[in-house]
C-alpha positions in Angstrom: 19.9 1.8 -11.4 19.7 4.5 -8.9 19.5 4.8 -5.7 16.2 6.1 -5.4 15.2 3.9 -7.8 16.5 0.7 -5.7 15.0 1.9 -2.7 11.6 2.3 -4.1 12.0 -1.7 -5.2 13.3 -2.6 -2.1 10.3 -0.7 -0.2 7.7 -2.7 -2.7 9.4 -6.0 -1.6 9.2 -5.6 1.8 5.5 -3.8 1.7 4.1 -7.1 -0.9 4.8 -9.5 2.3 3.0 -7.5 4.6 -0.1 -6.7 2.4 -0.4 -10.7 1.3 -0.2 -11.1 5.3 -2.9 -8.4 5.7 -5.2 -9.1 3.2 -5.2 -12.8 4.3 -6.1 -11.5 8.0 -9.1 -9.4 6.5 -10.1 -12.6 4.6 -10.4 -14.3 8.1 -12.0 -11.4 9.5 -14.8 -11.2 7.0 -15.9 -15.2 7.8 -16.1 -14.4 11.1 -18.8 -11.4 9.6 -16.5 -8.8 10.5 -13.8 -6.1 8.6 -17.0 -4.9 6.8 -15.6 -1.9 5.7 -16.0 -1.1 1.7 -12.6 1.0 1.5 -9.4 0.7 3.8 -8.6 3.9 2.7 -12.1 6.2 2.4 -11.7 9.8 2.2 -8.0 9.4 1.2 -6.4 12.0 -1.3 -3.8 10.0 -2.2 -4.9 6.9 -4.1 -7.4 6.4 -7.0 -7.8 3.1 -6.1 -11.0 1.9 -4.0 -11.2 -1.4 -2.0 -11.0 -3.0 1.1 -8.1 -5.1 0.4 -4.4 -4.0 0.4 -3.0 -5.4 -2.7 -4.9 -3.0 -5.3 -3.5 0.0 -3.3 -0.2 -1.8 -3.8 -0.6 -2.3 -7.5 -1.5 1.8 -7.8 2.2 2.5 -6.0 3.6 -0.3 -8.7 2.4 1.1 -11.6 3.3 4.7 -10.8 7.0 3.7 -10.0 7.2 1.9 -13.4 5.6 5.3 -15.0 8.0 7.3 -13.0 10.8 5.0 -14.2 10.1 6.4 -18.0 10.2 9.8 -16.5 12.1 10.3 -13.7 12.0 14.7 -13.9 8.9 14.1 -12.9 8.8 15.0 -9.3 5.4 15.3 -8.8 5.0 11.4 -9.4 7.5 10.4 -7.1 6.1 12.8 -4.7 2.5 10.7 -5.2 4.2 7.8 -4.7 6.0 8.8 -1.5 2.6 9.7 0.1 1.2 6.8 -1.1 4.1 4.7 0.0 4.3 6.1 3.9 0.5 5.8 3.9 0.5 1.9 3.1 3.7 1.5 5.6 1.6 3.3 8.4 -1.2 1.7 7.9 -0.4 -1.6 7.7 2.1 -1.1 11.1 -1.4 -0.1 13.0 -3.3 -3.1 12.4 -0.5 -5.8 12.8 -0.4 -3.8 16.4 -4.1 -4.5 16.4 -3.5 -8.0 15.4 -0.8 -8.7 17.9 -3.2 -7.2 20.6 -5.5 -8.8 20.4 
């Protein structure tokens, strides 16, 4: 396996424990009648995906590593899923500071 390869995996591992954390904190949110957004991403040019939980977004980044994993040349994909990766990352580092905030 290479490294870019591993890193990618390790990246997913470390991102799936944040977004079960995150998407159980919008759970919470949304009895209390709030987080009534329809998309955590709207407007966003990097994911097909639509929803307002994290774990489709994360199933998106999956199944593009696995497809670049078939074809690694193909450096547009792993550019997708670099953006895509960096914008989960940063997003889900803003609202645990929201969260630990208050």
């Amino acid at each position: 396996m290479n490294s870019i390869e591993e890193k990618l995996k390790q990246h997913l591992q470390v991102l799936y424990r944040q977004v079960v954390d995150a998407d159980a904190y919008l759970d919470s949110l949304r009895q209390q009648g709030k987080a009534k957004f329809q998309d955590i991403f709207a407007d966003n040019e990097v994911f097909k995906t639509s929803s307002n939980r994290f774990q489709p977004y994360l199933q998106e980044v999956t199944e593009n590593i696995e497809q670049w994993q078939l074809q690694q040349d193909n450096e547009a994909l792993l550019q997708i899923i670099v953006q895509q990766l960096q914008l989960l990352t940063e997003t889900l580092a803003r609202l645990k500071q929201i969260r630990q905030a208050g």
